[in-house]
C-alpha positions in Angstrom: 24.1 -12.6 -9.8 23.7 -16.2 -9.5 24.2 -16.5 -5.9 21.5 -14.1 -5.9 19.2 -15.7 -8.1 19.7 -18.7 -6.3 18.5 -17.2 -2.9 15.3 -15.5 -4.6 14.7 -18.3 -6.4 13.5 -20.3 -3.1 10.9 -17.5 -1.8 8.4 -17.7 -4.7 8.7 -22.3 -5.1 8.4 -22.0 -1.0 5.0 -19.6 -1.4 3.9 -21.5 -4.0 3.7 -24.6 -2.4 2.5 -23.6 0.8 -0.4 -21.7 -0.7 -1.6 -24.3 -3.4 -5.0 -25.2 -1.7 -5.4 -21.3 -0.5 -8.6 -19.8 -2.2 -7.1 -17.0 -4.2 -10.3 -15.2 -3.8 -11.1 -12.5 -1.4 -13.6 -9.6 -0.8 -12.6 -7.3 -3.4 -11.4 -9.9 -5.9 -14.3 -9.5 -8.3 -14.3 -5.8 -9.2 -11.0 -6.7 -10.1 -11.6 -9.7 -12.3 -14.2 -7.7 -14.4 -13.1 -4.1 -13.8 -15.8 -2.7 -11.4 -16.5 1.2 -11.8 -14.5 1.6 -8.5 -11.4 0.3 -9.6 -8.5 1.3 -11.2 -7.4 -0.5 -14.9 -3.7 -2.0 -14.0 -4.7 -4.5 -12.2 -8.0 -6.0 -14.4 -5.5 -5.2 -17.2 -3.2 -8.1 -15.6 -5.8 -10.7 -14.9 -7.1 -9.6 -18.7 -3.7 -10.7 -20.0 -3.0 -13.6 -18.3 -6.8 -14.9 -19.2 -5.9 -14.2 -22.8 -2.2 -16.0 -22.9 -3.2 -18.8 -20.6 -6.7 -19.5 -19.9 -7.3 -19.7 -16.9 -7.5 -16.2 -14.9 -6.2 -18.3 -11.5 -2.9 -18.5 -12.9 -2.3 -15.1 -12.4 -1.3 -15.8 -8.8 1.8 -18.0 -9.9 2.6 -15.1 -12.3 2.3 -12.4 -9.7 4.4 -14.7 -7.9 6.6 -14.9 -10.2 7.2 -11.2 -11.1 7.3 -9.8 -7.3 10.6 -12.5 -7.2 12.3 -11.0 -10.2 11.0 -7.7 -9.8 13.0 -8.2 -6.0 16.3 -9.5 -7.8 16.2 -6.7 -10.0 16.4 -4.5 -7.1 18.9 -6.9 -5.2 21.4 -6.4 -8.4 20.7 -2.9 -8.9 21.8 -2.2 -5.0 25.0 -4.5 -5.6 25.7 -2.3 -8.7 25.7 0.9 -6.4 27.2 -0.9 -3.1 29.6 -3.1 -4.8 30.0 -5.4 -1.6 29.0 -9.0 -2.1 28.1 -9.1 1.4 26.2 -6.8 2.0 24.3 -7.6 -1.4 23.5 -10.8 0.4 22.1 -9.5 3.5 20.2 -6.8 1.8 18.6 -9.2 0.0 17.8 -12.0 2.8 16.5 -8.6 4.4 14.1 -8.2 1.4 13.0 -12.0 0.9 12.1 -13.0 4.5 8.3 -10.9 5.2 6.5 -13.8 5.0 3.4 -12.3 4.5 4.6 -10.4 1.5 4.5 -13.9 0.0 1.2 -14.9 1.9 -0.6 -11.8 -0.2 0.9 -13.2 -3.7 -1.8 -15.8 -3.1 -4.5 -14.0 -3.9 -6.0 -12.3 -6.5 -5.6 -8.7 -5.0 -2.9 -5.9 -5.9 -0.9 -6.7 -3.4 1.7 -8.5 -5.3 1.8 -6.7 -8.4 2.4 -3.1 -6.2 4.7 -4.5 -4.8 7.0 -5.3 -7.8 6.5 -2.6 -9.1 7.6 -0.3 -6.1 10.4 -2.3 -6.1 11.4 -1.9 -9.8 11.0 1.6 -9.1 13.9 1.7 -6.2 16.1 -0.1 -8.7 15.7 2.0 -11.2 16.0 5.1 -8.6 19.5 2.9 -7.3 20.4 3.1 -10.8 20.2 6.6 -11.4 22.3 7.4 -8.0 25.7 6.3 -10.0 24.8 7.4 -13.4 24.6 10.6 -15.4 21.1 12.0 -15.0 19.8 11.3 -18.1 16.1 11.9 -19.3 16.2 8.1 -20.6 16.3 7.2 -17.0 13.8 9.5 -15.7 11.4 9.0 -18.2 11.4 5.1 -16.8 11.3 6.1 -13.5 8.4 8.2 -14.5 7.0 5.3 -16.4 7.2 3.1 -13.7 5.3 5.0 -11.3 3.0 5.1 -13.9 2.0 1.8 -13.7 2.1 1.4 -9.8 -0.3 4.3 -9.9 -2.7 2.1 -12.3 -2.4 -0.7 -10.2 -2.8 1.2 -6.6 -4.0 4.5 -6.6 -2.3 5.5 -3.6 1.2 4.5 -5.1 0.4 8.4 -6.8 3.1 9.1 -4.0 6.1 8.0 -6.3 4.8 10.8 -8.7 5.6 12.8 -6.1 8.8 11.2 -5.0 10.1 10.9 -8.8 9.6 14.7 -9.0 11.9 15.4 -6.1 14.7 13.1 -6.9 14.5 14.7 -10.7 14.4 18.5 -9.6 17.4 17.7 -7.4 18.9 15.9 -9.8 18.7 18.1 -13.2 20.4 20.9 -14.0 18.0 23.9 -13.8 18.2 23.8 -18.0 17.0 20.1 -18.2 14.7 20.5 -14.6 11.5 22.0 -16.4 11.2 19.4 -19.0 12.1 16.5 -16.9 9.4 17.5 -14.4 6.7 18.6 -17.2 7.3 14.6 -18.5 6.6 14.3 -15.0 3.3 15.6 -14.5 2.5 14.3 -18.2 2.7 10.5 -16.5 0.6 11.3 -14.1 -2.0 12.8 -16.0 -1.9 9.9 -18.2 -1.7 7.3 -15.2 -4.8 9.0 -14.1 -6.7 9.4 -17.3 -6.2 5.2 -18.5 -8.9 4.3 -16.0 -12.2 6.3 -17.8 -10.7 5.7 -21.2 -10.5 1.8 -20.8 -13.9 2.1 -19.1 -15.3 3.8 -22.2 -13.5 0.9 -24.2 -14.8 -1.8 -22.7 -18.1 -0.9 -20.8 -18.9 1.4 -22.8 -19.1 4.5 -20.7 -16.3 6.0 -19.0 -18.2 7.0 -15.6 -16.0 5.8 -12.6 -16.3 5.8 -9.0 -14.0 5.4 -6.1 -13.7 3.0 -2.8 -12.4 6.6 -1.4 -16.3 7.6 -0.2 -16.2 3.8 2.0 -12.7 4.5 3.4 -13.7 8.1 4.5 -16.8 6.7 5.8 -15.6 3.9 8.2 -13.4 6.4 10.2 -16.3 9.2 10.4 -19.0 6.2 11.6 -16.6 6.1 15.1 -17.2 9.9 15.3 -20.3 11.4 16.6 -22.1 13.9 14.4 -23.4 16.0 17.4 -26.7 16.5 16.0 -29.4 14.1 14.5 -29.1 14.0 11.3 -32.1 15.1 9.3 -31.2 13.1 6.1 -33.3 10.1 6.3 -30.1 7.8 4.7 -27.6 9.5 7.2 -29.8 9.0 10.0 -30.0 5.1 9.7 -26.0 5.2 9.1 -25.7 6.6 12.7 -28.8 4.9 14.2 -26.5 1.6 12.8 -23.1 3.5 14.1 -24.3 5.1 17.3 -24.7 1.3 19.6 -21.3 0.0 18.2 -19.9 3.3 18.7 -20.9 3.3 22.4 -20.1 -0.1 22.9 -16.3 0.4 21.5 -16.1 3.6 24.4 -16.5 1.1 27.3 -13.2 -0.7 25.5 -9.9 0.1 27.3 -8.3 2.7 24.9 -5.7 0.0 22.9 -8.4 -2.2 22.5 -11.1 0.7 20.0 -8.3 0.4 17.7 -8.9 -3.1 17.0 -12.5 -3.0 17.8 -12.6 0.2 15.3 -11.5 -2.4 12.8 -13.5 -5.4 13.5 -16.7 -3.7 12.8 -15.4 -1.8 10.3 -16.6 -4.9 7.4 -19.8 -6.0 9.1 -21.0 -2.1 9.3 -20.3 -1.0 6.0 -20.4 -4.0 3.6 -23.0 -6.2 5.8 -25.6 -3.4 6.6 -25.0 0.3 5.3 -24.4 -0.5 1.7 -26.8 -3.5 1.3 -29.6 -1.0 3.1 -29.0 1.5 0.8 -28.4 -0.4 -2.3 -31.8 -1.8 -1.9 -33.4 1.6 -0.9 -32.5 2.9 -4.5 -33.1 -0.4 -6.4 -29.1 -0.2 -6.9 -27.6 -4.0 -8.6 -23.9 -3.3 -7.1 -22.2 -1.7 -4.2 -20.0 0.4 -5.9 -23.4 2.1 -7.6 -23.8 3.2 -3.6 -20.4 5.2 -3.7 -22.2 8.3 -4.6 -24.6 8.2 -1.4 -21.6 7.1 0.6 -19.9 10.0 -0.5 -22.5 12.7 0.7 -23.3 10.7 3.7 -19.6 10.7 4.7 -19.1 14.6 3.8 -21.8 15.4 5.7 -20.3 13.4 9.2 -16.9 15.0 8.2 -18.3 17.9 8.6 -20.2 17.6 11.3 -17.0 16.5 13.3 -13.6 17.5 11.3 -11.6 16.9 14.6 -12.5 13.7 15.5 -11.7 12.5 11.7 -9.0 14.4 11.3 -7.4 12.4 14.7 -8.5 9.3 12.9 -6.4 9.9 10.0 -3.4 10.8 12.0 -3.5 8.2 14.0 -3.9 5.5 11.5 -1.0 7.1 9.9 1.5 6.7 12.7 0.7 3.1 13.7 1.4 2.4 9.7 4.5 4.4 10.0 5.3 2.3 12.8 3.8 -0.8 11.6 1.4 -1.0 14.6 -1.0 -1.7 12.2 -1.9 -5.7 13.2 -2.3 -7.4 16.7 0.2 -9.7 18.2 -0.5 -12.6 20.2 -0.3 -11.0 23.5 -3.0 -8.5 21.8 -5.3 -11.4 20.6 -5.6 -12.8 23.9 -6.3 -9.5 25.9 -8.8 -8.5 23.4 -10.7 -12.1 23.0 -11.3 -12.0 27.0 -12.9 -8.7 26.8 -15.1 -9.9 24.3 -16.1 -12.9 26.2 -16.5 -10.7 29.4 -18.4 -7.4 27.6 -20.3 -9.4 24.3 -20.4 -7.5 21.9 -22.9 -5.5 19.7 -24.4 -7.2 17.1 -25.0 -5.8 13.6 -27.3 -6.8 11.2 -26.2 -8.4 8.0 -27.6 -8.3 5.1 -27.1 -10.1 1.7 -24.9 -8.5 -1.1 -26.8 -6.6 -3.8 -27.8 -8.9 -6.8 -24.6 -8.0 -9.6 -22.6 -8.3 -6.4 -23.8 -11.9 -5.5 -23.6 -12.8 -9.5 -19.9 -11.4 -9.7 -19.2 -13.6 -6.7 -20.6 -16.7 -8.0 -19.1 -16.5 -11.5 -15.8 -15.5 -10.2 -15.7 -18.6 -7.9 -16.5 -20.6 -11.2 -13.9 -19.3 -13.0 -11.2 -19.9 -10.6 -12.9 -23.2 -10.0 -13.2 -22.3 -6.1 -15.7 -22.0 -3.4 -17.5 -18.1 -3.0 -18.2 -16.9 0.4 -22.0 -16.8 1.6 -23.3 -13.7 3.0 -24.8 -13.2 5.4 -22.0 -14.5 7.5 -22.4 -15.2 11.1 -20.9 -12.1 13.0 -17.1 -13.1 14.6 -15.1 -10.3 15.9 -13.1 -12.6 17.7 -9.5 -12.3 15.9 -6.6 -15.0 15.6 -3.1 -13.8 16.0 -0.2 -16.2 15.9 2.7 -13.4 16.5 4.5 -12.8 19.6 5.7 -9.6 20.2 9.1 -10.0 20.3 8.6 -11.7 16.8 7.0 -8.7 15.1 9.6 -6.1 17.0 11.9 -6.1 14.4 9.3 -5.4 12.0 8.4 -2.4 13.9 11.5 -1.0 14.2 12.4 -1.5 10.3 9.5 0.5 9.5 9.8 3.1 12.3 13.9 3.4 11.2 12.7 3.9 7.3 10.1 6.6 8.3 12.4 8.3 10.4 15.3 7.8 7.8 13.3 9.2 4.6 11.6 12.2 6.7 15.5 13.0 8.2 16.6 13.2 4.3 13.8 15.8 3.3 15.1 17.8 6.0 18.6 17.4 5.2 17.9 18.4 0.7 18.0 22.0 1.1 21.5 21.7 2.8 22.8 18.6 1.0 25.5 20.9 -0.6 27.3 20.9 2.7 27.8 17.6 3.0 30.5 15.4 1.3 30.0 15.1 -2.8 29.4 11.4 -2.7 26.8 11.3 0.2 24.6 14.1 -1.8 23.3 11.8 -4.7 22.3 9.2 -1.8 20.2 12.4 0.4 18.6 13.1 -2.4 17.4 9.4 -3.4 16.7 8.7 0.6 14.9 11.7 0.3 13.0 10.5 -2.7 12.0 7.2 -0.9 10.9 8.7 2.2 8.2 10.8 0.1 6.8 8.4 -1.8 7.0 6.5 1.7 4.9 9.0 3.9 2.9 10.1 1.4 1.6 6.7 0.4 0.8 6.1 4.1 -1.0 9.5 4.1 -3.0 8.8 1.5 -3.7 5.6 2.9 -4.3 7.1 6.2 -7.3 9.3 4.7 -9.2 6.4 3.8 -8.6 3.3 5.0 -8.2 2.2 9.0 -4.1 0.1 8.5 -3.9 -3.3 8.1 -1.2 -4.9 7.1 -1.8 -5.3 3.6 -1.7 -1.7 2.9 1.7 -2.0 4.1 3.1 -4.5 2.0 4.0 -2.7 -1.3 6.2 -0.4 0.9 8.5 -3.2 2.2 10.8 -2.4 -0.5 11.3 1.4 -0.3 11.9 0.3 3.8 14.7 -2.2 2.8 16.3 -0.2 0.2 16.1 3.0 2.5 18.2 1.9 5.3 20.0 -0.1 3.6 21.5 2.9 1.3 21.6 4.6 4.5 23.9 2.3 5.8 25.8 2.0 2.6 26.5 6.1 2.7 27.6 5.7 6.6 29.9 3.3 6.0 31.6 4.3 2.9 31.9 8.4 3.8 34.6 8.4 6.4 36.7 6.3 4.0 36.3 8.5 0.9 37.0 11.2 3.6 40.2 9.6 5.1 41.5 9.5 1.3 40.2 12.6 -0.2 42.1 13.5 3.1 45.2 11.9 2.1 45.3 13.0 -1.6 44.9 16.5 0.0 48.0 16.3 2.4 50.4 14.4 -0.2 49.9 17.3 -3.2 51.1 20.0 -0.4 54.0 17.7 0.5 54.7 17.6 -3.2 54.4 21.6 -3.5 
């Protein structure tokens, strides 16, 4: 435990320093400082409590800090519990400490952090249940747990889901029906603490959701066919259609990242600042309604071309394709400089926005970013290939490891007694795995960030993998030997 402590004990000092003079603030910061309508209550609930312990709100990025390190020794000791090898305790968690940008992201005052120790304390806590007695103590924190994750980041519903598996494997079918009835009881409450605290504190417990802008940003790179008759969805595709047909004369690997690069300046620089204006509206998240017809109706109007969006933005997070490497940068900057590019307008933020901004950048005691910014699709990528490789194969091995082990439950009885526990936790992990990614995939085009609260369910996947292929054959060989020395005793 101490030699472990002692190696997690240098990631969060080493972040720390290195990000002291990083602004913690970014885009979406404020709606979670003063719980916006479009966001969920875990993580204003966090900067709420460290405001009232502390002070000062900026602090919470040492805390977050702080937490994802001992959330991640938690889970470092919970797998030497169930491996029992020193070693490969050590290596598991080097494994877990060294994505860099896992550390970057605890900078800032975004969920990034705070998902991620909580996905983590959830594998522990699933690592723990592998070598005890199912008990409904256990599942009720596992169920707990994703609870909170779910509060934090909606898409982190996915353990629900995962939780529910591992627990109907697990139970005896007496004990199944209540275990997954406390089940769907978390979720409903998970679900349900967002409008009530909104009630509590603002008085009204209406709620929107960033889902209507994710949906929208992949349907504004697919044509609708038809003019639209709408007069708010024909100036999103008279905005859409020139960037659109500039992104087409890309080679294909490049509209990925061009997809991405307009993505911001289209939706936060002109769309919503149009509309928010049209209807006299004071924040962006009070436009989520209009988004939400506008994108319906371009779903609609092409569900093929969406639906290829999602998929494919789902892969290339499965794969962690998700960000360009250097090689990528390069390519991609000489095209621009050769074809230059489209160029949106961009308008200021709506007034509650630009107030939020300004008052969030005072309490931090930081600069706020001015809007409209000059348009820059040119992007800065510092990571070879070869560097980011491993990465890539890590995540592609996990995906492939957790959707191997949902194939494998309905015939887990045919395998050895001590590798059946570890299926069904794999198995576990690689739902909550793929369907976080899914959900992500609906909504959002994948960068990295979205990726970073699942670095532990990849780590702790293959590395209980690896665990159950090591240790079978030698629990064979002896059950093996036990077996052959009773019949020379008989």
């Amino acid at each position: 435990m101490l030699g472990l402590a002692a190696m997690t004990a240098v990631a969060p000092l080493a972040a720390l320093w290195t990000a002291r003079a990083v602004n913690p603030l970014r885009g979406d910061s404020y709606e979670y400082l003063y719980f916006d309508a479009s966001r969920s209550v875990g993580y204003p609930a966090f900067l709420a409590l460290i405001r009232l312990i502390i002070g000062q709100v900026a602090l919470a990025v040492p805390a977050q800090t702080l937490l994802l390190a001992g959330s991640l020794l938690a889970l470092a000791w919970s797998f030497h519990k169930f491996c029992g090898r020193p070693s490969f305790s050590f290596v598991f968690q080097a494994l877990v400490l060294s994505l860099a940008a896992m550390w970057y992201d605890s900078a800032f005052l975004m969920t990034e952090a705070l998902s991620t120790a909580l996905v983590a304390i959830w594998c522990a806590q699933l690592l723990s249940l592998i070598k005890a007695t199912p008990s409904v103590r256990g599942e009720a924190l596992l169920v707990a747990i994703s609870g909170l994750a779910t509060m934090v980041r909606p898409s982190l519903v996915a353990l629900f889901a995962g939780t529910a598996l591992f627990i109907f494997v697990a139970q005896s079918p007496r004990e199944r029906l209540l275990a997954l009835i406390m089940t769907g009881a978390g979720l409903i409450l998970a679900w349900g603490a967002t409008p009530v605290a909104q009630l509590a504190i603002h008085g009204s417990a209406k709620t929107t959701s960033p889902f209507a802008r994710g949906v929208l940003q992949h349907t504004l790179y697919c044509s609708p066919g038809t003019v639209p008759r709408d007069a708010d969805s024909l100036f999103v595709e008279q905005s859409a259609a020139p960037v659109r047909r500039y992104i087409e004369t890309a080679p294909p690997d490049m509209q990925i990242q061009l997809r991405r690069s307009y993505s911001a300046p289209l939706r936060f620089g002109l769309i919503i600042p149009v509309l928010g204006r049209r209807y006299h509206l004071d924040m962006r998240s009070q436009a989520d309604p209009y988004l939400s017809r506008i994108a319906g109706e371009r779903v609609r109007a092409n569900p093929s071309c969406y639906a290829r969006r999602v998929v494919g933005e789902y892969v290339r997070m499965a794969t962690f394709d998700s960000d360009p490497t250097k090689e990528d940068a390069r390519r991609f900057n000489a095209f621009m400089e050769s074809h230059p590019p489209v160029e949106v307008a961009q308008y200021p933020r709506l007034p509650g926005d630009e107030y939020l901004v300004r008052r969030a950048a005072n309490d931090v005691h930081n600069q706020f970013s001015r809007q409209p910014e000059p348009q820059n699709l040119k992007i800065v990528a510092k990571i070879p290939f070869l560097a980011i490789l491993p990465l890539r194969l890590l995540f592609g091995g996990a995906a492939l490891v957790g959707l191997a082990s949902v194939l494998t439950l309905p015939f887990r009885k045919r395998v050895a007694p001590q590798l059946q526990p570890i299926i069904s936790a794999t198995a576990a992990m690689g739902v909550a795995f793929h369907g976080t990614l899914a959900i992500t995939a609906i909504v959002e085009i994948g960068f990295f960030r979205y990726l970073v609260p699942l670095w532990p369910i990849v780590c702790t996947v293959l590395a209980v993998a690896v665990v159950g292929i090591v240790k079978a054959p030698r629990r064979a060989s002896a059950t093996a030997t036990i077996g052959l020395a009773t019949q020379d005793v008989h």
